[in-house]
VMD Tcl script that builds the backbone (N, CA, C; Angstrom):
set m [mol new atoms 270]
animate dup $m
set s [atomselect $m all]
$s set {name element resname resid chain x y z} {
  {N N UNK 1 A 139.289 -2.341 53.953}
  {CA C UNK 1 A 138.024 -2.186 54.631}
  {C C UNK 1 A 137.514 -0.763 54.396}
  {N N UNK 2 A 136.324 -0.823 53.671}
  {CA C UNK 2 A 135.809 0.806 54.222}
  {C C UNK 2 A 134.946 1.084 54.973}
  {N N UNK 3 A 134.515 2.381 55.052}
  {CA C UNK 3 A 133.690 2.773 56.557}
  {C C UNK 3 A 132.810 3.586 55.609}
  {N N UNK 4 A 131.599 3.187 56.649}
  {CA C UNK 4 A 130.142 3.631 55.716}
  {C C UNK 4 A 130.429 5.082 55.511}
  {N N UNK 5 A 131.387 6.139 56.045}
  {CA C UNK 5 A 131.053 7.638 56.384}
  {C C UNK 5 A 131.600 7.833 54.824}
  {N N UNK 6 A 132.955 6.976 54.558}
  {CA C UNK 6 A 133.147 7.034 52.825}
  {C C UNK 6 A 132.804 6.945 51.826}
  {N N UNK 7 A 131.503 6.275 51.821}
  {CA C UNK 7 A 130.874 5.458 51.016}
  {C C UNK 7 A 129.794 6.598 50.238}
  {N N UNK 8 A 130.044 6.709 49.266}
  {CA C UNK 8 A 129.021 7.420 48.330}
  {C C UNK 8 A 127.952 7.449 48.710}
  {N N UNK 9 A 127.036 8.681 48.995}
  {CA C UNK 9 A 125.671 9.035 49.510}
  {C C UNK 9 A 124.567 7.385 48.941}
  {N N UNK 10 A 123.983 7.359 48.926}
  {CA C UNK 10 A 122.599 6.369 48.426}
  {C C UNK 10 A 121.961 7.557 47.809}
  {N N UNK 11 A 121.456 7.382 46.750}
  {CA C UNK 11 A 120.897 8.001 45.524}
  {C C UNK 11 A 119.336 7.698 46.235}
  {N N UNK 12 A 118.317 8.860 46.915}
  {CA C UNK 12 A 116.970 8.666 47.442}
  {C C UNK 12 A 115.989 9.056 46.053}
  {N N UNK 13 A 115.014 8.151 46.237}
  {CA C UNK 13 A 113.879 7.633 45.660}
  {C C UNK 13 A 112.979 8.328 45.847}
  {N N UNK 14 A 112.685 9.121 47.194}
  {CA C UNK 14 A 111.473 9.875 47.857}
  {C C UNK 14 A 111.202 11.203 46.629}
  {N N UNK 15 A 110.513 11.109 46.614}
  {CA C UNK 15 A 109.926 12.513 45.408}
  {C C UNK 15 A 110.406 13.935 46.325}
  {N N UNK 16 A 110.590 14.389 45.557}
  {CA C UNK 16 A 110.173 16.035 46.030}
  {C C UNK 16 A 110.057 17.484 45.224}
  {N N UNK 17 A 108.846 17.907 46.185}
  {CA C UNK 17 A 108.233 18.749 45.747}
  {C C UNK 17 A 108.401 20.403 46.187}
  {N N UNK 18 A 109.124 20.989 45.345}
  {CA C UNK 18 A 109.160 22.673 45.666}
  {C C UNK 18 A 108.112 23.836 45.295}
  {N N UNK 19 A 107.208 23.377 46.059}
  {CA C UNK 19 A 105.978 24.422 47.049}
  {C C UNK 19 A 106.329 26.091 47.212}
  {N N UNK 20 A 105.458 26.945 47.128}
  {CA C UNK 20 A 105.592 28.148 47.753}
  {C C UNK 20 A 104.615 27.902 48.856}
  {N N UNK 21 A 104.943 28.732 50.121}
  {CA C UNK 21 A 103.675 28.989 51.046}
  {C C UNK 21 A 103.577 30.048 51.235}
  {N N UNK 22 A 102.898 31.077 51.588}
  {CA C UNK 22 A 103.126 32.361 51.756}
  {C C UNK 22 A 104.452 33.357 51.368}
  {N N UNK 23 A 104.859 33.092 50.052}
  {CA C UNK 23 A 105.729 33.650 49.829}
  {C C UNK 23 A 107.278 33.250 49.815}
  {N N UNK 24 A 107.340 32.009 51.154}
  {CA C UNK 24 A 108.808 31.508 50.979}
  {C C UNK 24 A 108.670 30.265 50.453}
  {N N UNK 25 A 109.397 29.832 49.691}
  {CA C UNK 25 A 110.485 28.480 49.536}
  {C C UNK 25 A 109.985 27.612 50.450}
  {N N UNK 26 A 109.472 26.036 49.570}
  {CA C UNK 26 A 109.156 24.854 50.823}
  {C C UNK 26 A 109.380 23.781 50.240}
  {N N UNK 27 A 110.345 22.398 50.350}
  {CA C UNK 27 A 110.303 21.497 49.791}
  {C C UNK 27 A 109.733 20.300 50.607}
  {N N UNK 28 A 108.686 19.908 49.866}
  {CA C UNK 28 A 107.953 18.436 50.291}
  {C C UNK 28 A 108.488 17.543 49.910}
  {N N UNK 29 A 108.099 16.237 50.868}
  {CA C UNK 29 A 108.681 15.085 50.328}
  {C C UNK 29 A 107.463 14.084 50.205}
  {N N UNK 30 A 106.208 14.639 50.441}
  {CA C UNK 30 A 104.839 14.201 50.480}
  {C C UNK 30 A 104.320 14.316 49.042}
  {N N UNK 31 A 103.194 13.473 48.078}
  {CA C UNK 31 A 102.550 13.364 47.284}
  {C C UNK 31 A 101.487 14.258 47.299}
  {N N UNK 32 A 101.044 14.026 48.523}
  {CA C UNK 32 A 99.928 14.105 48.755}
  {C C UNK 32 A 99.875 15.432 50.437}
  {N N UNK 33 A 99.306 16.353 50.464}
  {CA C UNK 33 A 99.174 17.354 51.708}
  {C C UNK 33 A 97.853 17.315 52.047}
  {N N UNK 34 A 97.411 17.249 53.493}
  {CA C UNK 34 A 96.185 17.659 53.975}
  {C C UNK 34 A 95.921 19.363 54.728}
  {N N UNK 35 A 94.666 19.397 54.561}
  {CA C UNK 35 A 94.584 20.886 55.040}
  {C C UNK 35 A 95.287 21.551 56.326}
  {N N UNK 36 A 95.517 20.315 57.386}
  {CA C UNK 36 A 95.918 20.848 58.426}
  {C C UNK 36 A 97.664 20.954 58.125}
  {N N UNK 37 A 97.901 19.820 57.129}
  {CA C UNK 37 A 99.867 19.917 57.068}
  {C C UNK 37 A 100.138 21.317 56.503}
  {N N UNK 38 A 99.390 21.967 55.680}
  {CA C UNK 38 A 99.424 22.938 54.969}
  {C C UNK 38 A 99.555 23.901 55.842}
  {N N UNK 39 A 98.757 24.239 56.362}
  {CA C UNK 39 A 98.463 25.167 57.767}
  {C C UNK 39 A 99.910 25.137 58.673}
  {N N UNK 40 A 100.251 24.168 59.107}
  {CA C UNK 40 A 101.264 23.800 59.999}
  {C C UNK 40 A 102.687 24.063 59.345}
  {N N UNK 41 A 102.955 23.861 57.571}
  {CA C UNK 41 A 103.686 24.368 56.997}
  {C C UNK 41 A 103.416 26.270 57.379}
  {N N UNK 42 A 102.745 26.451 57.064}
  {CA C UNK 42 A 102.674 27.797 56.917}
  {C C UNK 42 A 102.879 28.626 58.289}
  {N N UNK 43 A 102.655 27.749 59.213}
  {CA C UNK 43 A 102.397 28.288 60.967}
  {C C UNK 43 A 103.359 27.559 61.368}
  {N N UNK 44 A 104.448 26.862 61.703}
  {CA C UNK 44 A 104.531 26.053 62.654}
  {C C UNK 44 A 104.430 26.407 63.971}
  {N N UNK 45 A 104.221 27.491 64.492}
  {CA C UNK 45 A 104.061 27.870 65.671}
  {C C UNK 45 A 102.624 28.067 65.804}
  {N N UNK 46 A 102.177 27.992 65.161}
  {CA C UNK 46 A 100.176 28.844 65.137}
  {C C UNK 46 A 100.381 30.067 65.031}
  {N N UNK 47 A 99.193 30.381 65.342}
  {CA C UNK 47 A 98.390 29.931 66.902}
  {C C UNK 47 A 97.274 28.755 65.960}
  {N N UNK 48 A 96.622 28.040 67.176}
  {CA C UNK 48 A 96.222 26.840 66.831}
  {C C UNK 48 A 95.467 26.987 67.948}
  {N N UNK 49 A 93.866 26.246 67.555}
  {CA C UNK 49 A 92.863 26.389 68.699}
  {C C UNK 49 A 91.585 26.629 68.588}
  {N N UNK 50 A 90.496 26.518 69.178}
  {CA C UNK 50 A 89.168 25.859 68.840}
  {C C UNK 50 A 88.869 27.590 68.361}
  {N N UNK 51 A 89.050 28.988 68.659}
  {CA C UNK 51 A 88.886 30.435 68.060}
  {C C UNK 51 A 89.850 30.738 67.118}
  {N N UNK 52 A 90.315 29.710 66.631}
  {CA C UNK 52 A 91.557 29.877 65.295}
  {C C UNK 52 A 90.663 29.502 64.083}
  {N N UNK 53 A 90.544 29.943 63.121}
  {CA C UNK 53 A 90.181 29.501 61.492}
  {C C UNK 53 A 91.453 29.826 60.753}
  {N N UNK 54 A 91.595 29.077 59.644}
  {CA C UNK 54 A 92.505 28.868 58.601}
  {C C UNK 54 A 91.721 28.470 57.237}
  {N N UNK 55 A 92.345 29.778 56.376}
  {CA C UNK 55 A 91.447 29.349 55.020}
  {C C UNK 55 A 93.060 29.479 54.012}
  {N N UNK 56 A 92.608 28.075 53.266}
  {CA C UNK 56 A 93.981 27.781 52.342}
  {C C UNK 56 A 93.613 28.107 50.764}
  {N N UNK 57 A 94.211 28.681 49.656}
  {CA C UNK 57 A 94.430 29.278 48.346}
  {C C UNK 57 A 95.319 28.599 47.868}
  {N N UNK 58 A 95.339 27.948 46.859}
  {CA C UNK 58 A 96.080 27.793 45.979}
  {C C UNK 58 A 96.197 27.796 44.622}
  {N N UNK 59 A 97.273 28.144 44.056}
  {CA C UNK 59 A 97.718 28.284 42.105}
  {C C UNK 59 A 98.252 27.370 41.669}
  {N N UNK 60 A 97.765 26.673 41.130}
  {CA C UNK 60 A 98.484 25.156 40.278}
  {C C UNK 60 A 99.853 26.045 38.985}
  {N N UNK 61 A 100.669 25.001 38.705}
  {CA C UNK 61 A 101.342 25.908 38.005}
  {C C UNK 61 A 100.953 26.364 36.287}
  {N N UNK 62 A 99.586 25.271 36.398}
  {CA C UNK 62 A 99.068 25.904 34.957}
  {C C UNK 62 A 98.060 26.732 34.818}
  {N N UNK 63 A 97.711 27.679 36.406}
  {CA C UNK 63 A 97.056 28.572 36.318}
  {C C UNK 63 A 95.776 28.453 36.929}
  {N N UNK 64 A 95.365 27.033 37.302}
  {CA C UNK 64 A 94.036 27.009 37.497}
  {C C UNK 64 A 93.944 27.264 39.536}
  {N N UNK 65 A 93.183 27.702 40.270}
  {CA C UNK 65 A 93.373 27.948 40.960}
  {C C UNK 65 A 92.464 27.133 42.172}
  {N N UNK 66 A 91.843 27.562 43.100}
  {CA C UNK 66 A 91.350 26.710 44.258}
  {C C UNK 66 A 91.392 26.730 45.717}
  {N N UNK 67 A 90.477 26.373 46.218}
  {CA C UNK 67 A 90.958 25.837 47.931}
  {C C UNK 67 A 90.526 24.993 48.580}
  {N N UNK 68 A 91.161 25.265 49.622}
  {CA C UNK 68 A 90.897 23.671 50.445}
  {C C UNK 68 A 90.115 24.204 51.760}
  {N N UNK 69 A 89.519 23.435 52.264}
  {CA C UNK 69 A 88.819 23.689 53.942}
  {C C UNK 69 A 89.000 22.156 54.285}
  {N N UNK 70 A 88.792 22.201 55.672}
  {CA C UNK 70 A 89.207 21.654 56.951}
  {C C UNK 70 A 88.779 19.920 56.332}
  {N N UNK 71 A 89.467 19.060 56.516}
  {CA C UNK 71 A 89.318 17.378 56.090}
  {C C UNK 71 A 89.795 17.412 54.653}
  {N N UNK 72 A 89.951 18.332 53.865}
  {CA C UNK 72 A 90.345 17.921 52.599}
  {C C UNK 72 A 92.270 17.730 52.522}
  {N N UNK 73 A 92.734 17.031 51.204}
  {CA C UNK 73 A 93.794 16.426 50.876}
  {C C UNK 73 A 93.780 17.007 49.418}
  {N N UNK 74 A 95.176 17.335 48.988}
  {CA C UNK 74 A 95.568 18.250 47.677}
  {C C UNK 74 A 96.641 17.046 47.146}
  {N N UNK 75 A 97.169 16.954 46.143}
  {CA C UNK 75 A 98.193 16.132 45.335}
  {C C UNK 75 A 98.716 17.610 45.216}
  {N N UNK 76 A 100.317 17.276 45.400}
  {CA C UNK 76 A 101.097 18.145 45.473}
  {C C UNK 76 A 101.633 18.292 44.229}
  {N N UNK 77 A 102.143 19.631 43.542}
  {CA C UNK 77 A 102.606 19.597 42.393}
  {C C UNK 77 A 104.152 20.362 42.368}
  {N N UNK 78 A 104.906 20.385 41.681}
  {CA C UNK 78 A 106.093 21.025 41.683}
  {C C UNK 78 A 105.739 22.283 41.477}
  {N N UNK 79 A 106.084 23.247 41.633}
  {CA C UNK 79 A 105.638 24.844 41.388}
  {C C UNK 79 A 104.346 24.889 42.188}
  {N N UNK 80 A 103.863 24.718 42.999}
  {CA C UNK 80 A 102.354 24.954 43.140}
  {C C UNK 80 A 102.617 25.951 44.303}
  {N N UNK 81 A 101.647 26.807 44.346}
  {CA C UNK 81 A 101.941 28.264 45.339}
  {C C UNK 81 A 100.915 27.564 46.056}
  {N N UNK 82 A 100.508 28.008 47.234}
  {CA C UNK 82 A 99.456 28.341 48.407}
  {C C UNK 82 A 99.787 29.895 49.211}
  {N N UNK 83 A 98.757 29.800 49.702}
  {CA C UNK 83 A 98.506 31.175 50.559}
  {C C UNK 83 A 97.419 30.522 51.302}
  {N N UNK 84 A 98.379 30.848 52.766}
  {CA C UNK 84 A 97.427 30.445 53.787}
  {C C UNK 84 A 97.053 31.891 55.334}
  {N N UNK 85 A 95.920 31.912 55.630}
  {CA C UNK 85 A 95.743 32.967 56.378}
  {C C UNK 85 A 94.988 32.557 57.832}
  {N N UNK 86 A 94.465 33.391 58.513}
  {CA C UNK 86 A 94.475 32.380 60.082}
  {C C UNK 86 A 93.556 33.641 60.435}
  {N N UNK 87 A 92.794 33.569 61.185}
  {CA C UNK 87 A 91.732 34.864 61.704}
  {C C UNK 87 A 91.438 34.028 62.966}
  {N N UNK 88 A 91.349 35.369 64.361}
  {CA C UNK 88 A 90.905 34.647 65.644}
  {C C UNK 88 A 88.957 34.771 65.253}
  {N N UNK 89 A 88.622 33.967 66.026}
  {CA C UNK 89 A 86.975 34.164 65.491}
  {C C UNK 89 A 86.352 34.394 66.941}
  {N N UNK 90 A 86.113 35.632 67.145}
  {CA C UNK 90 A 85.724 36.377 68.493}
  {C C UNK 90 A 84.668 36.004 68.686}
}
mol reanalyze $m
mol bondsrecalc $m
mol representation Tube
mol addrep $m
């Protein structure tokens, strides 16, 4: 008899993607990121809130560059940097 704890891992299917965000190390398991997951990667604490703005940057890894604002969705790429920043709006 064996017991599942022996049993050779299961070989996962889920993609993943190694992201920079501000500088550190991030692995996705998403295709696809929206502006706010991005943000929330980059913050998980915030601050977050109707005098919060967040403006997102990103470098594809073949150089071409870009951003995102608030409702948009990015296809995630392996190597792809972001830089994300947060301003209170007085």
């Amino acid at each position: 008899m064996t017991h599942p704890a022996n049993d050779p891992p299961e070989q996962s299917h889920a993609p993943v993607y190694n992201i920079t965000i501000n500088a550190d190390a991030v692995t996705v398991h998403q295709a696809r990121l929206s502006f706010d997951e991005v943000c929330r990667l980059a913050f998980p604490a915030g601050p977050f809130g109707p005098k919060i703005r967040y403006t997102v940057t990103y470098s594809l890894p073949d150089g071409h560059e870009g951003s995102m604002v608030q409702g948009d969705t990015i296809e995630v790429l392996d190597g792809e940097v972001f830089y994300v920043g947060n301003t209170d709006r007085s």
